[in-house]
N, C-alpha and C positions, 0 to 999 in steps of 0.2 A: 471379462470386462475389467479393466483395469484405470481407474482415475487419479491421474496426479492433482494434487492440491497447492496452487500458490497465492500465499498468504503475502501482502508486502503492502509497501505503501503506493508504490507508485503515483508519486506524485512531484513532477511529472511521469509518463511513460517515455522513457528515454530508450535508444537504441540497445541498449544491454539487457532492458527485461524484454525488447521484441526477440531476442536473441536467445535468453531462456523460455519464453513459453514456445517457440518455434523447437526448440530441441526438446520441451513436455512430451511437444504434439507427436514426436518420433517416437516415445519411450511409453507413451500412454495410448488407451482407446480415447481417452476423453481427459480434458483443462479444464477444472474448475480455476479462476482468478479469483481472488477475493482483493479487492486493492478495501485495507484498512478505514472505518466511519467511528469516529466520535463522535459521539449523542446526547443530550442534555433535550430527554421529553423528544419530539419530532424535530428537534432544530439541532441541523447538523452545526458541528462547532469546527470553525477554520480558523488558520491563523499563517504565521510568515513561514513555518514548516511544512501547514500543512494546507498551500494554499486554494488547493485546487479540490470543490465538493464532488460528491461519488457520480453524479451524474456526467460530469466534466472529463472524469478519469474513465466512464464505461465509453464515453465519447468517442476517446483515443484508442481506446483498446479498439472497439468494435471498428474505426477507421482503418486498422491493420489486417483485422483479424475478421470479421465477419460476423457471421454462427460459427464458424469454427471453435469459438470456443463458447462455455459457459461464466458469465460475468456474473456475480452476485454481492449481496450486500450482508452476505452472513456476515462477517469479520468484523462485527460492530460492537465496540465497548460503549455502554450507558450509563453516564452520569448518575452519582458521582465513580470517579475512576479509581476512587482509593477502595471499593468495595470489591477490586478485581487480586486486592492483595492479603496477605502474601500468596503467591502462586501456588497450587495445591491444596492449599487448604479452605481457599474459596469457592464456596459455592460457584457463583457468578462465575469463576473462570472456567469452571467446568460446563455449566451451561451454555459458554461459550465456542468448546467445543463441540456440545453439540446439533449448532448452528453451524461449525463451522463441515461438520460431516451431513449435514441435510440433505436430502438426494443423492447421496451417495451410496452406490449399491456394487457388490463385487470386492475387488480387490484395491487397494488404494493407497500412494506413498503420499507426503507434503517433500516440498523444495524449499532448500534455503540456501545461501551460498556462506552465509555464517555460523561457525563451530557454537560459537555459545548459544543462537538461536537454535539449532540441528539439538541442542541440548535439552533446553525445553521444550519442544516438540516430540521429543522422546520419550519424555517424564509424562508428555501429555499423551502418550500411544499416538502421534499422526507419522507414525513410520518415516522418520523424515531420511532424505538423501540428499545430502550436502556436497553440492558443486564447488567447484570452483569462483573462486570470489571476482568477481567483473572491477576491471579497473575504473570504469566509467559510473559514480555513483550518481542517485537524484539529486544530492544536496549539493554536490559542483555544479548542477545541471539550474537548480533552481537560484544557486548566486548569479551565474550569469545569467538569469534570467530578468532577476533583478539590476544587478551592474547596466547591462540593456534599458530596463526602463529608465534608471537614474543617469542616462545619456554617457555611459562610459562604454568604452569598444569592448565586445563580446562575443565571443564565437557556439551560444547557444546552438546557434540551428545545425549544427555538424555533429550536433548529439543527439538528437529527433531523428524517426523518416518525415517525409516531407507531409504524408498527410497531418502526421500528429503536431507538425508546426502551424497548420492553416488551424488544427482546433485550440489551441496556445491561443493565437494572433487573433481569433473571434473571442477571444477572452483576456484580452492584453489587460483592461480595466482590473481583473483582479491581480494580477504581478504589480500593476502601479498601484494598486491599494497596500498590497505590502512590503511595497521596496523599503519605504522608510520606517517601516515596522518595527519595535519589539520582539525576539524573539520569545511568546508567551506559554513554554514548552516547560516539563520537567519530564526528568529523566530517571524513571525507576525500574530497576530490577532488570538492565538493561536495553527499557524499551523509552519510547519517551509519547509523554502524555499531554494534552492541552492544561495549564492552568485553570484554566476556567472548567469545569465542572470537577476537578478532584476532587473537592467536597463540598457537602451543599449542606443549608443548615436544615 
């Protein structure tokens, strides 16, 4: 029994990661997904990066995928976020891995398609196997999603399958909540975090 692990944000789920977990499902007996949750107590924290909450993204997934795979909400960093640093030597991060191997039984690799990411997954033992990096990312995916709401031509839905655009479009309210947004993100240790909970008093 062998389980691939993939960690990411998907958000959205665009045609490139239906493209890697379809080749997981080739290379593994079993996908666990983890699409990325930030937390602050039970209230998840979204923002113009990360706009779309975990139920929204297991929404998409399960549109494509079924039971075929495993969707879960291991992958979750809790408020405050600077307690996850520096890597290694935090507790917290560590715990974190072992949320994020939870039902996991047998043999077991993580995916990443990024060298510095495949990095630290290393250091973390999640046996990582570094693909090929997908030219089509979420963060092109998610400006035209925005460019779209703020009434400018866009060719988002060529980056979707067609289910995961009808659960988009049942949720178009949250793209126009942050078309006009701040991006409210920082970026450490090559990951990037919501402002809002990296530190709390």
């Amino acid at each position: 029994m062998t389980t691939a692990l993939y960690l990411a944000h998907l958000n959205p789920v665009t045609n490139a990661h239906v493209e890697i977990i379809s080749e997981l499902q080739k290379e593994a007996d079993s996908v666990k997904v983890m699409p990325v949750v930030f937390k602050d107590g039970e209230k998840e924290i979204n923002s113009r990066s990360f706009p779309f909450n975990f139920e929204t993204r297991k929404k998409m997934l399960v549109s494509v995928f079924g039971d075929s795979i495993k969707i879960t909400e291991d992958y979750v960093f809790f408020a405050p976020f600077k307690n996850y640093m520096p890597p290694l030597l935090s507790p917290k991060s560590w715990n974190l891995r072992k949320r994020v191997l939870r039902g996991v039984k047998g043999e077991f690799f993580s995916y990443t398609g990024d060298k510095a990411e495949g990095y630290m997954l290393k250091i973390y033992r999640l046996k990582p196997k570094v693909g090929k990096r997908r030219l089509l990312s979420a963060t092109s995916v998610k400006e035209k999603l925005y460019d779209a709401a703020l009434g400018k031509n866009s060719s988002w839905e060529d980056d979707v399958p067609e289910n995961i655009k009808k659960v988009i479009e049942e949720n178009w309210e949250t793209i126009i909540g942050f078309a006009s947004a701040k991006d409210m993100t920082t970026k450490i240790a090559g990951m990037k975090f919501p402002k809002e909970g990296w530190s709390k008093k």
